[in-house]
KETORRO-193153 format. One record per residue (C-alpha): x, z, y. Coordinates in Angstrom, 2 decimals. Last residue first. Layout:
<rs>
<r X="X" Z="Z" Y="Y"/>
...
</rs>
This chain:
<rs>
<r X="-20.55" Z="1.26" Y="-5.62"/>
<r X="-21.21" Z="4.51" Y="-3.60"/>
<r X="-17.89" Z="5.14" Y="-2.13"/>
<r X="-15.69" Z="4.19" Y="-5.20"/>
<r X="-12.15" Z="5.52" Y="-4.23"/>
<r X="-10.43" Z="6.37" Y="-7.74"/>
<r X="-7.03" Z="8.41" Y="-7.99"/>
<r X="-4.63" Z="7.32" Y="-10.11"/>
<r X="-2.79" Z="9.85" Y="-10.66"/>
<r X="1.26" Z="9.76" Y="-11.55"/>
<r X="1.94" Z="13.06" Y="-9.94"/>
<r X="-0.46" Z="15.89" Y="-8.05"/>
<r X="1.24" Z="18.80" Y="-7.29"/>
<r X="2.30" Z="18.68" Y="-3.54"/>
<r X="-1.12" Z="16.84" Y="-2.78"/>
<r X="-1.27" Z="19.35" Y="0.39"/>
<r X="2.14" Z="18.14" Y="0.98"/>
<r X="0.96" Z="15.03" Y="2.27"/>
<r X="1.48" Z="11.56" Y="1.08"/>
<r X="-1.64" Z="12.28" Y="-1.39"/>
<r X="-3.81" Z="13.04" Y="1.48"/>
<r X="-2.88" Z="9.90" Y="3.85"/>
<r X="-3.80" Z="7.60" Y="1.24"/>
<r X="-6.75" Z="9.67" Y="0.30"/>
<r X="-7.66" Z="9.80" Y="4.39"/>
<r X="-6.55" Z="5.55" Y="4.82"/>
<r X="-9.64" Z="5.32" Y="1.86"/>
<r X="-11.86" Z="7.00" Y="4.86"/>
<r X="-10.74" Z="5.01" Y="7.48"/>
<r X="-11.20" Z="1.72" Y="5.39"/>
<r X="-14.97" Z="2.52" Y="4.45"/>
<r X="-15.59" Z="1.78" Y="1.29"/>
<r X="-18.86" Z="0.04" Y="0.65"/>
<r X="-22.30" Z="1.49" Y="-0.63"/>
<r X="-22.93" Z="0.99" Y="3.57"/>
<r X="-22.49" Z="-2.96" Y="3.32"/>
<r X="-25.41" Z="-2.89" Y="1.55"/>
<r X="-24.74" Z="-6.70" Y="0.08"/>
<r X="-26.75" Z="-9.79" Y="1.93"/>
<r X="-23.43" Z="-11.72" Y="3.87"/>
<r X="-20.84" Z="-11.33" Y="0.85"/>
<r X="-18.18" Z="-13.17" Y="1.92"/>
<r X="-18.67" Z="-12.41" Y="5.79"/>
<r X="-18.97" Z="-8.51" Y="5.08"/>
<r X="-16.13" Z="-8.93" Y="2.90"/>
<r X="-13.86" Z="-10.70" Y="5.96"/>
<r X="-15.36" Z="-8.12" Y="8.50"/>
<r X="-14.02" Z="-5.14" Y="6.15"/>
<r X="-15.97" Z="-2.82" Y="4.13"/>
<r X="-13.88" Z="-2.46" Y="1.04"/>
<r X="-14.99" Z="-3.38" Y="-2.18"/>
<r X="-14.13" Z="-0.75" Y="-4.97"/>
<r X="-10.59" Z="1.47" Y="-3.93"/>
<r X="-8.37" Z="2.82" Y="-6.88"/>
<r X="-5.90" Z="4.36" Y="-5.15"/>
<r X="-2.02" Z="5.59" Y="-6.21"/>
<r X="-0.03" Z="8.41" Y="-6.71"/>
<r X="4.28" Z="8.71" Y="-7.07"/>
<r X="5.99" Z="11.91" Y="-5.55"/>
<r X="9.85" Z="12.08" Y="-5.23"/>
<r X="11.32" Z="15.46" Y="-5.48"/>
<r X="13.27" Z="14.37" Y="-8.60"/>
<r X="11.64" Z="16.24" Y="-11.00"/>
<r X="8.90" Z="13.90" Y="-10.27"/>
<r X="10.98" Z="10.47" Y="-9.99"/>
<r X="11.10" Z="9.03" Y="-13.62"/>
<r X="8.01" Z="10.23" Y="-14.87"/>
<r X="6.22" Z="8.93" Y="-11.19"/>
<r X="8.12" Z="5.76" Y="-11.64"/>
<r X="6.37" Z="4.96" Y="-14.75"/>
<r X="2.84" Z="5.90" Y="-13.56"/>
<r X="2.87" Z="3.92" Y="-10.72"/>
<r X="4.15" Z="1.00" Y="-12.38"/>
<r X="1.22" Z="1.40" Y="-14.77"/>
<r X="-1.22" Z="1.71" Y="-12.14"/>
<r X="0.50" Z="-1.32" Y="-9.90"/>
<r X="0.16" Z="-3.32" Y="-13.05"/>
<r X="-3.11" Z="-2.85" Y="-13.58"/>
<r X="-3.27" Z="-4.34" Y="-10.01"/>
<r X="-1.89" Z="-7.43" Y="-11.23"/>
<r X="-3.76" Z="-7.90" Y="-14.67"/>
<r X="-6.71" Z="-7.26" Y="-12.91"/>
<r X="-6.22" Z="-10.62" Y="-10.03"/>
<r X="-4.95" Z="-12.75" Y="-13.16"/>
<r X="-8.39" Z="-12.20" Y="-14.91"/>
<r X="-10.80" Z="-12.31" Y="-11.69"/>
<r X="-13.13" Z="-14.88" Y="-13.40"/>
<r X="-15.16" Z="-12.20" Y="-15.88"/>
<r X="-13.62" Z="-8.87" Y="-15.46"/>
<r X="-11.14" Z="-6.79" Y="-16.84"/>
<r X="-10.97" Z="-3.06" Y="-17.28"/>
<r X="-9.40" Z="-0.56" Y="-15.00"/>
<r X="-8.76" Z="-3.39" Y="-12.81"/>
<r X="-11.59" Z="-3.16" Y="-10.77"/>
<r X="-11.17" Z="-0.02" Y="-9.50"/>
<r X="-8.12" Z="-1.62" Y="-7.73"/>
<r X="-4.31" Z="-0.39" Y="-6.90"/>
<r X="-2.97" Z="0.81" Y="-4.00"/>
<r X="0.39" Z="2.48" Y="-4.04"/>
<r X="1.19" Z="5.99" Y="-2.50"/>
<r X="5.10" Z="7.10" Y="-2.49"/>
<r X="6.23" Z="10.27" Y="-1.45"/>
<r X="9.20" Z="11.97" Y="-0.78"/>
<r X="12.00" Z="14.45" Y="-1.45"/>
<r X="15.49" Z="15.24" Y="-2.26"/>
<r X="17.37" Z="13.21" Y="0.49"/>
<r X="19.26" Z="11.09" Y="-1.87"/>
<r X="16.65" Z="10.70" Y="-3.86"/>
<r X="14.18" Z="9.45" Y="-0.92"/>
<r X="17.42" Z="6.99" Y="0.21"/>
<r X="17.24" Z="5.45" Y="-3.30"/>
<r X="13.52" Z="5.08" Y="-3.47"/>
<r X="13.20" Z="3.15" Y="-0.37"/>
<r X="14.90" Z="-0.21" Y="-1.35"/>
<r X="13.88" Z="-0.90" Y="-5.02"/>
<r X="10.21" Z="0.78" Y="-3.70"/>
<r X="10.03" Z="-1.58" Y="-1.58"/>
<r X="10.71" Z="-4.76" Y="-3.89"/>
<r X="8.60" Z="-3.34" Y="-6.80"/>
<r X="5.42" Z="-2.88" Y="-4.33"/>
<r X="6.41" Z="-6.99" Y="-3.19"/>
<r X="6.90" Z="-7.86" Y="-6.65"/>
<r X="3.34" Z="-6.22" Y="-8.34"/>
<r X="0.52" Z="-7.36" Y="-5.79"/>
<r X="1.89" Z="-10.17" Y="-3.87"/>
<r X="4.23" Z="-11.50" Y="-6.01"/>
<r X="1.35" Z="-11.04" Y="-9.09"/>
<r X="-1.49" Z="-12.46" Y="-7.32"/>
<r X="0.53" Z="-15.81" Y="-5.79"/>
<r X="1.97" Z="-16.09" Y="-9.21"/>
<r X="-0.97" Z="-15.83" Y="-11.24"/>
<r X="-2.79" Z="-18.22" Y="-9.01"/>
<r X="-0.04" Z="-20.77" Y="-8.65"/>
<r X="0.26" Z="-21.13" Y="-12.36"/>
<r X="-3.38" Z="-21.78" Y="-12.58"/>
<r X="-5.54" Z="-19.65" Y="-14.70"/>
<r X="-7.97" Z="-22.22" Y="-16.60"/>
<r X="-7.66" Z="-20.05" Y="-19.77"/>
<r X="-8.08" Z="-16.81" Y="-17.71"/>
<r X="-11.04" Z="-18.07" Y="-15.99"/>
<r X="-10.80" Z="-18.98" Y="-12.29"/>
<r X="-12.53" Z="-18.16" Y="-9.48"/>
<r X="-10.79" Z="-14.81" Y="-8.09"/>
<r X="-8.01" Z="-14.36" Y="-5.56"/>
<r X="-7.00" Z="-10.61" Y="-3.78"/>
<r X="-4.03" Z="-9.94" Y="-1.78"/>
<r X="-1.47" Z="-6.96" Y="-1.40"/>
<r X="0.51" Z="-5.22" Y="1.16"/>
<r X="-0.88" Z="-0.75" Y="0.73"/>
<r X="2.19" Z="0.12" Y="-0.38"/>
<r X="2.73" Z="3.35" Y="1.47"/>
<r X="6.11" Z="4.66" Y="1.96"/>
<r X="6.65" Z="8.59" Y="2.93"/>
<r X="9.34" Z="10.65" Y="3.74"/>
<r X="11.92" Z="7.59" Y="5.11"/>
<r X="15.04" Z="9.03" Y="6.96"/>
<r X="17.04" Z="8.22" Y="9.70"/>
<r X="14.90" Z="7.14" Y="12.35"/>
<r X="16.38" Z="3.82" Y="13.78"/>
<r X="18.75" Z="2.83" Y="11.11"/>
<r X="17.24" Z="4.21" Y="8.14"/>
<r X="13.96" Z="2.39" Y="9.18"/>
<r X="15.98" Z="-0.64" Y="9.60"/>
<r X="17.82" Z="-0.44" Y="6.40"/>
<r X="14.53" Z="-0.19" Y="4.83"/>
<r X="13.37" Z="-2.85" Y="6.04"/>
<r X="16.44" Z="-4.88" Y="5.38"/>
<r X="15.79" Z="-4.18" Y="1.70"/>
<r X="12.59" Z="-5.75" Y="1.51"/>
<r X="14.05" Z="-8.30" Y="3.27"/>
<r X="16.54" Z="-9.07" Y="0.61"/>
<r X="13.81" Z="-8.43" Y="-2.02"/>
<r X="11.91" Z="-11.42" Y="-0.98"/>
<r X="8.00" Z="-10.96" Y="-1.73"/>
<r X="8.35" Z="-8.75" Y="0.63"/>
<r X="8.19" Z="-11.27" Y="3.75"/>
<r X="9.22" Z="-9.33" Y="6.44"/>
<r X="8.55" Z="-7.91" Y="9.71"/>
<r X="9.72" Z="-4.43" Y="10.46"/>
<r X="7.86" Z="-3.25" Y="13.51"/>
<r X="8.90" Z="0.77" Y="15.01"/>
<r X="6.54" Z="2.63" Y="16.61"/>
<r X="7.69" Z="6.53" Y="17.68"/>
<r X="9.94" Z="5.23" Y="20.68"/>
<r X="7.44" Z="2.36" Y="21.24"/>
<r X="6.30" Z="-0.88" Y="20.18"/>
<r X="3.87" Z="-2.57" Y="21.29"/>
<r X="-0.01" Z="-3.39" Y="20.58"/>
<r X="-0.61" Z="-2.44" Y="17.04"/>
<r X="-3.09" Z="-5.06" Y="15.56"/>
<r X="-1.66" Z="-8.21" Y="17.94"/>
<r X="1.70" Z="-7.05" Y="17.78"/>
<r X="2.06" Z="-6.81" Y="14.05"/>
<r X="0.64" Z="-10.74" Y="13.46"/>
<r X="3.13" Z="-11.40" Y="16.01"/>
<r X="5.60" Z="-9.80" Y="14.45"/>
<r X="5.92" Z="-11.84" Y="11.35"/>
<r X="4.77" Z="-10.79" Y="7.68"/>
<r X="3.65" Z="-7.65" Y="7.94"/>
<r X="5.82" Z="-4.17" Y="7.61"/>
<r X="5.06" Z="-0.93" Y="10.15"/>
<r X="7.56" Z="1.41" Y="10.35"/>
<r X="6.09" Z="4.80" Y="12.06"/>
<r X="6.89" Z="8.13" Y="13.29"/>
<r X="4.33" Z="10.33" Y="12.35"/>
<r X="2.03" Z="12.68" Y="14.60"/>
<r X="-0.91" Z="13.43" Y="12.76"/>
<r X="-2.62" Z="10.48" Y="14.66"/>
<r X="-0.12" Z="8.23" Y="13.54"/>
<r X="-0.79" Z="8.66" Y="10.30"/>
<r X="-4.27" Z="7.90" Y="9.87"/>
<r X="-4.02" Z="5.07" Y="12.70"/>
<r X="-1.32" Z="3.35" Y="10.74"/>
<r X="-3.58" Z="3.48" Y="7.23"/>
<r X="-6.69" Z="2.48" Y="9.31"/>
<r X="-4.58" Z="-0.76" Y="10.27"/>
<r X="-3.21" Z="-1.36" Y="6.73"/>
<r X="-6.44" Z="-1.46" Y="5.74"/>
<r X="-7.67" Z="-4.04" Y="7.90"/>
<r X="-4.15" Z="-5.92" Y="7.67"/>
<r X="-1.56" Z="-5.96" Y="10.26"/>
<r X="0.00" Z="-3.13" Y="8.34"/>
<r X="0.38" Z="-4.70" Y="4.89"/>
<r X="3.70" Z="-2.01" Y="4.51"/>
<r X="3.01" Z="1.47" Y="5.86"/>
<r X="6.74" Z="2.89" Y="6.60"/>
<r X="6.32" Z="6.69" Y="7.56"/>
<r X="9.03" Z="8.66" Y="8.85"/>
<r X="7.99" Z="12.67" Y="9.04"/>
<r X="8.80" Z="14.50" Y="12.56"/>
<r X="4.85" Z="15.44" Y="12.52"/>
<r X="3.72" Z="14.21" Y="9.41"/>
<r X="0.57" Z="17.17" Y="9.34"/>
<r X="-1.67" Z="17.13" Y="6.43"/>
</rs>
């Protein structure tokens, strides 16, 4: 599980996931585009950049910049080997016949178009080189659906199915496609939401970044199209 000399672009990165995910990697030595939506936001979590840090900030949800993160990752390191999809939100409140227009399009851009977006820009250079990986995060949750979080399962199931589409079409292609199925994460906004839960039955964001950072390895050199579930103790 060593990126050494391997291009990573972690998109969400400013998030509290998206912060384990950068430390995961960057610790085994990869060189790293990090994607949030405006640099300050990037700055604040990651300090500065530096020779082996590059920021990308975008709005995915806009496949022109999508693109142009790509481009800059091309541009300043050459290659992308792996591209983790870890940008996403979470709403739930509403039942699916009171589903508001905004909801279901909030959940699905941010969930569905701005993985579909990335993976529109980064898969073509990963053919072209022969190899790569892709890791997506999807949601326990949405293996089946649940009362008042309707729009918020049909989005991650998405990611699951999208996962498993691209990984027939990309496998004998040298491109890997996985993703996660985290429960709750333990993260300072959940812990606030949910004030008298045992936070320790929680996933632990380090320890879903080590999956993530497992099935972008070679070690996970044979394992397409899985979705692999991260439950803790939930």
């Amino acid at each position: 599980m060593d990126f050494d000399h391997q291009v990573v672009v972690v998109t969400g990165a400013a998030g509290h996931l998206g912060r384990a995910v950068v430390r995961h990697f960057a610790a085994r030595g990869a060189r790293l585009v990090l994607v949030d939506v405006d640099r300050p936001r990037l700055a604040q979590a990651h300090g500065a950049e530096h020779e082996r840090l590059l920021f990308a900030p975008a709005d995915l949800r806009d496949a022109a910049q999508a693109a142009a993160v790509v481009q800059a990752a091309l541009a300043r390191f050459g290659r992308i080997d792996v591209l983790a999809n870890v940008a996403g939100g979470f709403r739930m409140g509403e039942a699916v016949h009171e589903t508001s227009d905004e909801t279901w399009a909030l959940l699905f851009d941010l969930n569905a178009r701005t993985l579909l977006n990335m993976c529109r820009a980064a898969v073509p250079p990963m053919l072209a080189a022969g190899r790569g990986a892709i890791v997506n995060v999807g949601a326990w949750g949405a293996l089946r659906g649940g009362a008042l979080m309707g729009a918020y399962a049909a989005s991650k199931a998405s990611v699951m199915r999208l996962t498993e589409s691209m990984s027939a079409e990309l496998r004998e292609r040298g491109v890997r496609v996985n993703c996660v199925l985290p429960t709750i994460l333990d993260t300072p906004d959940n812990r606030a939401a949910m004030p008298d839960a045992d936070f320790s039955r929680w996933v632990a964001t380090d320890a879903l970044a080590d999956v993530i950072g497992f099935l972008a390895s070679d070690a996970a050199r044979a394992v397409h199209g899985a979705a692999v579930p991260v439950t803790g103790l939930v």
